[in-house]
N, C-alpha and C positions, 0 to 999 in steps of 0.2 A: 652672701651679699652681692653676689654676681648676679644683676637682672639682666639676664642673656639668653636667649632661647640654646639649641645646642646648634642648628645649622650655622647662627649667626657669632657667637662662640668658635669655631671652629673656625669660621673665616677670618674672626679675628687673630686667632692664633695660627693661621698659616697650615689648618692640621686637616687630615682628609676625615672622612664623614664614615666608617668602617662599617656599623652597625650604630640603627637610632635608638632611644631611649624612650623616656615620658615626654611629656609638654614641660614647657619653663626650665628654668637654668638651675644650676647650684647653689646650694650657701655658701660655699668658701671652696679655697683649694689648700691642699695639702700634699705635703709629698714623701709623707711617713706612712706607710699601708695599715702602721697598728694605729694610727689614730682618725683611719677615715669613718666616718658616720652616718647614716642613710641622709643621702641628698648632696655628699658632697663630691667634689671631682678630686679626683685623685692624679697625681701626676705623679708616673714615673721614670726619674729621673738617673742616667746611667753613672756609674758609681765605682771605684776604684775595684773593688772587691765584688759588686753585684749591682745587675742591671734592674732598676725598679720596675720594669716592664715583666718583670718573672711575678710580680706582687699582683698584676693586673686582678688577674680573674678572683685571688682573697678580695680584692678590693670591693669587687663588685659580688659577690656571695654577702659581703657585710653591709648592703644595696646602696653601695655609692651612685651618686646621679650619673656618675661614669665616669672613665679614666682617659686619657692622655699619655698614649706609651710609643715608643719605637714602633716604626710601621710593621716591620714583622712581627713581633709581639701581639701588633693588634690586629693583625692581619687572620693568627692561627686562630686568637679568642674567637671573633668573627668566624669565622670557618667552624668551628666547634657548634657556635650556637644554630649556625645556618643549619648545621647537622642533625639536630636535634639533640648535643651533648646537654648533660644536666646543668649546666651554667646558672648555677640559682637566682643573680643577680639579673635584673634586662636593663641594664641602664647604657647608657651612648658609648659605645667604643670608639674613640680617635686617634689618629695614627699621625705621626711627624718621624721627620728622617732625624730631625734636634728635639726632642724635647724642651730642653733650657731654651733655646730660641724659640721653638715656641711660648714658652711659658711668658718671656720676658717680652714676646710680641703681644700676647693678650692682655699682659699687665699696663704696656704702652698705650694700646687703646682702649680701656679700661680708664686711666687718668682723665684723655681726654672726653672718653665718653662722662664722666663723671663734672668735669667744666670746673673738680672745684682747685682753687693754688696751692700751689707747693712753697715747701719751704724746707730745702736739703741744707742737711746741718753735717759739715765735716771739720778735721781738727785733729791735732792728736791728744787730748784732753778733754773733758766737757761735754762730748756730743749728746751724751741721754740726758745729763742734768737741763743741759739748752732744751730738748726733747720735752722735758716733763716741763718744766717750767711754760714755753710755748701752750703747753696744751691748756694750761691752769689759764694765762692770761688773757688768749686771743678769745676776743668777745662773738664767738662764731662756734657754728657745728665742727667741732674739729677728730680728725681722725692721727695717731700717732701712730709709727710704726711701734711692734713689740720688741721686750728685748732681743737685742742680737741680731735682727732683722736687718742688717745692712750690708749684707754683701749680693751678690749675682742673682744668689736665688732668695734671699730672705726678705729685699728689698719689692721685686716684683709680689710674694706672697703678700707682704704690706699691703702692695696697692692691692690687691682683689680682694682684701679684707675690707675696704672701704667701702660704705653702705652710698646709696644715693642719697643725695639730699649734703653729703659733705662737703663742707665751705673750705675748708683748708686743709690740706695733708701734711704732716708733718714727717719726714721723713732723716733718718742718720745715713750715713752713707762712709761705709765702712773703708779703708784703702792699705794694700799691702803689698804694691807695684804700680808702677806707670799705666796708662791707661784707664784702669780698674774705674775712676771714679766719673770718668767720661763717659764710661760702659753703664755707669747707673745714674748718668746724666740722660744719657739716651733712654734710658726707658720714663725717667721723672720729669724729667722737661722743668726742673725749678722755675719758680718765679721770684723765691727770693734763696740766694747762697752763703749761707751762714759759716766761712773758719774761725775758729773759738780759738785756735792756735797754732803757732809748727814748733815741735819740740826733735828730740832726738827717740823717736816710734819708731821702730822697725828700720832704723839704719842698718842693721846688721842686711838687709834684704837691697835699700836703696843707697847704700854709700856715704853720705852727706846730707846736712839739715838743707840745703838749697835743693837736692834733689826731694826733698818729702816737701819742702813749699812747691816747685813746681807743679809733682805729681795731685798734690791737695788743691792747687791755683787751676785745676781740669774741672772743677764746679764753676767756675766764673764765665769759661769756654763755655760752659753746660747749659749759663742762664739763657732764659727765653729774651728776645730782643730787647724789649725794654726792661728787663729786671735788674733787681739789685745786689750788690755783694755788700757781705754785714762780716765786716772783720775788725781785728783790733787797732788799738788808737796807734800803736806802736808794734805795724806790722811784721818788723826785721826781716827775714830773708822772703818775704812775701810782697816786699814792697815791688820789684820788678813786675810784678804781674798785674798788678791794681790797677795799670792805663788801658787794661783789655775790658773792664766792668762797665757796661753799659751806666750803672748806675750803682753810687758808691755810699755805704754810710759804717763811719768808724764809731767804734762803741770802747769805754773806757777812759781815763781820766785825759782830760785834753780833746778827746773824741768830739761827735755828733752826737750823741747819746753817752752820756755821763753821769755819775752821782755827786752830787757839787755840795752835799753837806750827807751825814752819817754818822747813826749812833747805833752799835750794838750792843744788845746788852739781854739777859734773861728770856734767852732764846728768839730772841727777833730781834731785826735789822730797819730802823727806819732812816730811810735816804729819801733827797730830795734830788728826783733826777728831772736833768734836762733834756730837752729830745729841738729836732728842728719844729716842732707843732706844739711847741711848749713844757713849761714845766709842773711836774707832779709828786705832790708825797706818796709814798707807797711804805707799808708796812708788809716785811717778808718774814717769813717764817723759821730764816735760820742767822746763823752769826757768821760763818763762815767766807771770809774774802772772796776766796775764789768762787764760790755762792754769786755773790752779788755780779761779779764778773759775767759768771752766765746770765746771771736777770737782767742786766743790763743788753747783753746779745740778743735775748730772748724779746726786750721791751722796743731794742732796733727793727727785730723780721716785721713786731706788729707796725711799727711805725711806717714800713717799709711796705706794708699791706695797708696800709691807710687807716689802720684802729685806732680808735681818737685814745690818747695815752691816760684820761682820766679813767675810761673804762677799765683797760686793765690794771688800773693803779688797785679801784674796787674788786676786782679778783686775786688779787696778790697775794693774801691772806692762804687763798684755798691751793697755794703751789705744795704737791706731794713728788720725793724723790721716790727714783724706783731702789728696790731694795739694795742692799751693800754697799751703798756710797754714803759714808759718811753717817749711818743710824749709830742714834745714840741708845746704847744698852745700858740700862740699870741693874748693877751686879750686888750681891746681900755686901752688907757695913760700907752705906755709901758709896761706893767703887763704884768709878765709869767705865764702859767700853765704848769708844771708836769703832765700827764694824765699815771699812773700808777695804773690804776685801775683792773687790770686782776684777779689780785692775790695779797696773802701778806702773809708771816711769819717773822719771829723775823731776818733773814736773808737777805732776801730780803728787809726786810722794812726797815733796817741799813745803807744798801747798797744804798739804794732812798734817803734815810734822806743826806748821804753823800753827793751824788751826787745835793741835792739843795743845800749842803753849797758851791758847789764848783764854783755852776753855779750862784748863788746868790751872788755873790759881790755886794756889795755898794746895794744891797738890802734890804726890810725888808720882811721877812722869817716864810710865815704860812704854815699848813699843815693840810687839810683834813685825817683825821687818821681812818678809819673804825677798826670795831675790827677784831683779828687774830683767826679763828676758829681752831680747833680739835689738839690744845694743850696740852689738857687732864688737870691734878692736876696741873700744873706750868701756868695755863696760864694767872691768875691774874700776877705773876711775869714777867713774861714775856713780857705783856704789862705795868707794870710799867716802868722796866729796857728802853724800846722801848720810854716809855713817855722822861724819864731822857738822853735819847739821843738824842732825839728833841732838848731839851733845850740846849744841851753843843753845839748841830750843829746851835746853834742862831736862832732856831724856838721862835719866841716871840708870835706866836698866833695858837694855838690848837684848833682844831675844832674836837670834838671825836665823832664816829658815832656805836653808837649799845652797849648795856649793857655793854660788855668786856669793851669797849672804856672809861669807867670812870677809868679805872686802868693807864691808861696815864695821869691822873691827868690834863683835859683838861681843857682849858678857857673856854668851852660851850660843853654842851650835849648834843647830838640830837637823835632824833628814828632816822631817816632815811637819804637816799641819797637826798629825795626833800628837807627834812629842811636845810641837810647839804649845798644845792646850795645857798637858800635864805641867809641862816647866811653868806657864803662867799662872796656872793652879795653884802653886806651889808657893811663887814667889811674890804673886798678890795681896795687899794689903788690903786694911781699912781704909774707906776715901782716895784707894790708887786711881788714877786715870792713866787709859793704855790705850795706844793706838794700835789696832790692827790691819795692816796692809801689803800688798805684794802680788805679781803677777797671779793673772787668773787663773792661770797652769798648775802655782802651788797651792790652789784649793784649801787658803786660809780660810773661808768662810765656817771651816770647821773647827775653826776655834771657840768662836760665838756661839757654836751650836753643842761644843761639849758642856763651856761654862755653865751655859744658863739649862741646859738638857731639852730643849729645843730642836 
């Protein structure tokens, strides 16, 4: 998707010119060697255990447009072929002392070469559902990042996956230290700044929920001069930050964008939300609260990009979540599955428990509960508090998966996601409904996947 010649490529990227290749640029970049494909540019990137630059010359035998390696690396390839070595590949060799600077420097003028807006979406909750939702309503060519694409290197990948002609980029913006998200400010340049939340993510790394709204309050710093920051109506430990936002719009009840009437029911949610450009019915496609929470984030960026809000009121309809958050599985003698397996914290996992009491009527009400990682000092509490809200949401049958997970005070304990499937197998009824959820680490997703044989 990169229309770039390679000299001009290269200068974007800060990278010397080693050896040239064909005419015209790449389709994309990539920086795994087993997945490059003739035409694309490969980038290798140096690495705890092994330096991508050793990949180079597979890369180009498999006739990548060319690669992007350490200067010495590209230096010998180069030398080889000047030799007359068999180098099967001729595509452009470039050379950088950083790769990742470079990479994150072509991905920078890339954005701007592309003229089209951003909309960085961080938080410790929420960030792909806002994601996927965004892409469904903004009445524009929109490009979203992929999953998992929001850190250092995944976010620049995003932007050069970005074809010309895109009106809006949508982008997550990952964060697991200070700095980090100013670093992926600087390559995306926002125009509008989306926190969906600050919970207790990754304390165990920053100490304190005021230290994770600071570190998350480095997208506001990030916006471009006139842009906006789209946070919630009832900021808490984020409100100190909110006088640095050029321009500010709260989403949420009370908010600037709010749902001021609501009925779920039989799998969609119709609200009547208010925006400062007026008010609009919208029919969404799920029931779930914290759902609407993100639609409403999602209906502030457009508001915030100046999308007239009846438009996307009309696309509402066609919002699709990305997989494991929240799919409903159909299991034999009416049984549901909850498939919430992506993620979990003490937030998000409140949020899921809720949504089985809501969905669960006249059900009886279990939950695969994996434990809740990098918590830090509170996280036994914190999984008990998580246990004790199971029970008051009519969870009658705990299934707790991974050391943490005895702090949930479970009816059975297990190592892992396989035990977890068998014991749910087991104790699964007709018409059960079961929440499955828990950090991404305990790779619950295969519980879903033993049930149904998937």
């Amino acid at each position: 998707m990169i229309s770039l010649d390679g000299d001009r490529l290269a200068s974007m990227a800060g990278a010397e010119v080693l050896a040239r290749g064909d005419e015209g640029g790449p389709t994309r970049a990539v920086i795994d060697s087993r997945e490059v494909r003739e035409g694309e540019l490969f980038v290798g990137l140096p690495g705890e255990h092994a330096d991508g630059g050793e990949f180079g010359a597979a890369a180009l035998r498999d006739r990548a447009w060319g690669i992007l390696v350490g200067t010495q690396w590209g230096r010998e390839l180069a030398a080889q072929r000047k030799a007359g070595a068999a180098l099967d590949g001729a595509g452009w060799i470039l050379g950088a002392a950083d790769p990742l600077a470079s990479l994150q420097s072509l991905a920078r003028d890339w954005r701007e070469e592309l003229g089209a807006r951003v909309v960085g979406i961080t938080g410790s909750t929420g960030k792909t559902s806002v994601k996927d939702v965004c892409r469904a309503l903004l009445p524009a060519a929109v490009q979203a990042s992929p999953e998992n694409y929001n850190t250092e290197i995944g976010l620049p990948l995003a932007v050069l996956d970005a074809p010309e002609g895109t009106e809006v980029l949508v982008l997550e913006m990952g964060m697991r230290g200070p700095g980090q998200i100013a670093e992926l400010c600087a390559i995306a340049a926002p125009d509008v700044a989306v926190i969906t939340n600050v919970g207790p993510v990754h304390i165990e790394l920053l100490g304190s929920v005021e230290a994770i709204a600071a570190a998350k309050a480095e997208i506001i710093d990030g916006l471009r001069p006139e842009g906006t920051a789209v946070v919630p109506a009832e900021p808490g430990p984020l409100e100190p930050h909110l006088e640095r936002a050029p321009n500010l719009l709260r989403f949420g009840t009370g908010g600037d964008v709010e749902a001021t009437w609501v009925l779920a029911e039989a799998g969609e949610t119709d609200a009547l939300v208010k925006t400062p450009e007026g008010e609009n019915a919208f029919k969404l496609p799920f029931v779930e609260a914290h759902n609407l929470d993100n639609a409403l984030a999602a209906i502030a960026a457009g508001v915030a990009l100046g999308y007239p809000v009846g438009e996307m009121a009309e696309r509402a309809p066609g919002i699709v979540f990305s997989r494991l958050r929240g799919e409903l599985v159909e299991l034999p003698e009416n049984a549901i599955l909850i498939n919430d397996s992506y993620n979990a914290n003490p937030i998000s996992m409140r949020a899921a428990l809720d949504h089985l009491a809501a969905l669960a009527q006249g059900r009886r009400r279990l939950a695969v509960l994996g434990e809740m990682r990098e918590l830090g000092p509170e996280a036994v509490a914190y999984h008990r508090e998580i246990g004790r809200h199971a029970r008051e949401q009519g969870v009658k049958l705990i299934i707790g998966v991974g050391d943490l997970a005895e702090a949930y005070e479970p009816d059975l304990l297990v190592d892992d996601a396989d035990a977890a499937a068998d014991a749910l197998a087991e104790a699964l009824g007709p018409g059960d409904a079961v929440l499955v959820k828990g950090s991404r680490a305990v790779g619950l997703e295969r519980v879903a996947e033993k049930l149904t044989g998937n």
